[in-house]
N, C-alpha and C positions, 0 to 999 in steps of 0.2 A: 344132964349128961349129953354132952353135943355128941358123941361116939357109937351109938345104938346101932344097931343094924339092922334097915328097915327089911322086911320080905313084902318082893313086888312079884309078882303073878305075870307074867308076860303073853301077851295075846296076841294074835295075828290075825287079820282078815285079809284074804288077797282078793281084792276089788275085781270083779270082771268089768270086761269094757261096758256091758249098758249099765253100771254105776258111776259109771266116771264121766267127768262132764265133757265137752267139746276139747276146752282148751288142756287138759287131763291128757286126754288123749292124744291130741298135738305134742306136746311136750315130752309124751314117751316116747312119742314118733322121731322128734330131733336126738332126745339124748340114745336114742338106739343108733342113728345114725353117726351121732356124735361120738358115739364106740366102737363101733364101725372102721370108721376115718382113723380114728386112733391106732385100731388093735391093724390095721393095715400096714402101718409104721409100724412096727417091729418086726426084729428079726426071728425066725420062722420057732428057734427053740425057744422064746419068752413067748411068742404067740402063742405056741403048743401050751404052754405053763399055765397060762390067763384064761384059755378061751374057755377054758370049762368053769372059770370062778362064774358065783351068783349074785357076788358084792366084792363092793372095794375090801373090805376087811379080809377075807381069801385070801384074794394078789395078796397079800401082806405076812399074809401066817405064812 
Protein backbone atom coordinates (compact mmCIF):
# COMPACT_ATOMS: atom_id res chain seq x y z
CA UNK A 1 0.00 0.00 0.00
CA UNK A 2 1.93 3.03 -1.40
CA UNK A 3 -0.75 5.46 0.70
CA UNK A 4 0.20 4.91 4.48
CA UNK A 5 0.85 7.86 6.41
CA UNK A 6 4.08 8.12 7.77
CA UNK A 7 4.37 10.06 11.56
CA UNK A 8 7.60 12.17 11.38
CA UNK A 9 8.63 13.85 14.74
CA UNK A 10 9.89 17.17 13.93
CA UNK A 11 13.01 18.66 15.60
CA UNK A 12 14.66 21.80 15.72
CA UNK A 13 18.07 22.86 16.81
CA UNK A 14 18.83 26.52 16.44
CA UNK A 15 22.66 26.56 15.91
CA UNK A 16 24.40 29.41 17.79
CA UNK A 17 27.19 31.23 16.16
CA UNK A 18 30.18 29.21 17.89
CA UNK A 19 28.54 26.04 16.11
CA UNK A 20 28.48 27.33 12.85
CA UNK A 21 31.56 27.44 10.73
CA UNK A 22 33.19 30.54 9.21
CA UNK A 23 31.59 30.48 5.91
CA UNK A 24 28.03 29.64 7.91
CA UNK A 25 28.40 32.61 9.28
CA UNK A 26 29.21 34.70 6.12
CA UNK A 27 26.38 33.48 4.38
CA UNK A 28 23.90 34.61 7.20
CA UNK A 29 25.73 37.70 6.92
CA UNK A 30 24.70 38.29 3.05
CA UNK A 31 21.47 36.78 2.93
CA UNK A 32 20.44 39.27 6.00
CA UNK A 33 21.65 41.80 4.03
CA UNK A 34 20.32 40.43 0.98
CA UNK A 35 16.78 41.08 2.89
CA UNK A 36 17.73 44.01 3.91
CA UNK A 37 18.23 45.36 0.17
CA UNK A 38 15.01 43.86 -0.61
CA UNK A 39 12.47 44.72 2.24
CA UNK A 40 13.93 48.45 1.31
CA UNK A 41 12.10 48.20 -2.03
CA UNK A 42 8.89 47.95 -0.87
CA UNK A 43 6.20 50.08 -0.32
CA UNK A 44 5.98 51.11 3.55
CA UNK A 45 2.44 49.01 3.93
CA UNK A 46 3.89 45.54 2.47
CA UNK A 47 7.06 46.33 4.43
CA UNK A 48 4.80 46.78 7.69
CA UNK A 49 3.08 43.20 6.48
CA UNK A 50 6.84 41.22 5.96
CA UNK A 51 8.91 42.82 8.49
CA UNK A 52 7.82 40.74 11.30
CA UNK A 53 7.72 37.26 9.14
CA UNK A 54 10.52 34.64 10.34
CA UNK A 55 10.31 32.73 6.92
CA UNK A 56 9.23 32.82 3.57
CA UNK A 57 6.40 30.58 4.20
CA UNK A 58 4.65 33.72 6.65
CA UNK A 59 4.88 36.38 3.74
CA UNK A 60 2.83 33.75 2.04
CA UNK A 61 0.04 32.76 4.72
Amino acid sequence: DGERDVNVNETFHEQTDDELSERELKQIEADDQAIQTILLGLPEVIYAAVDGCETAQEIWL
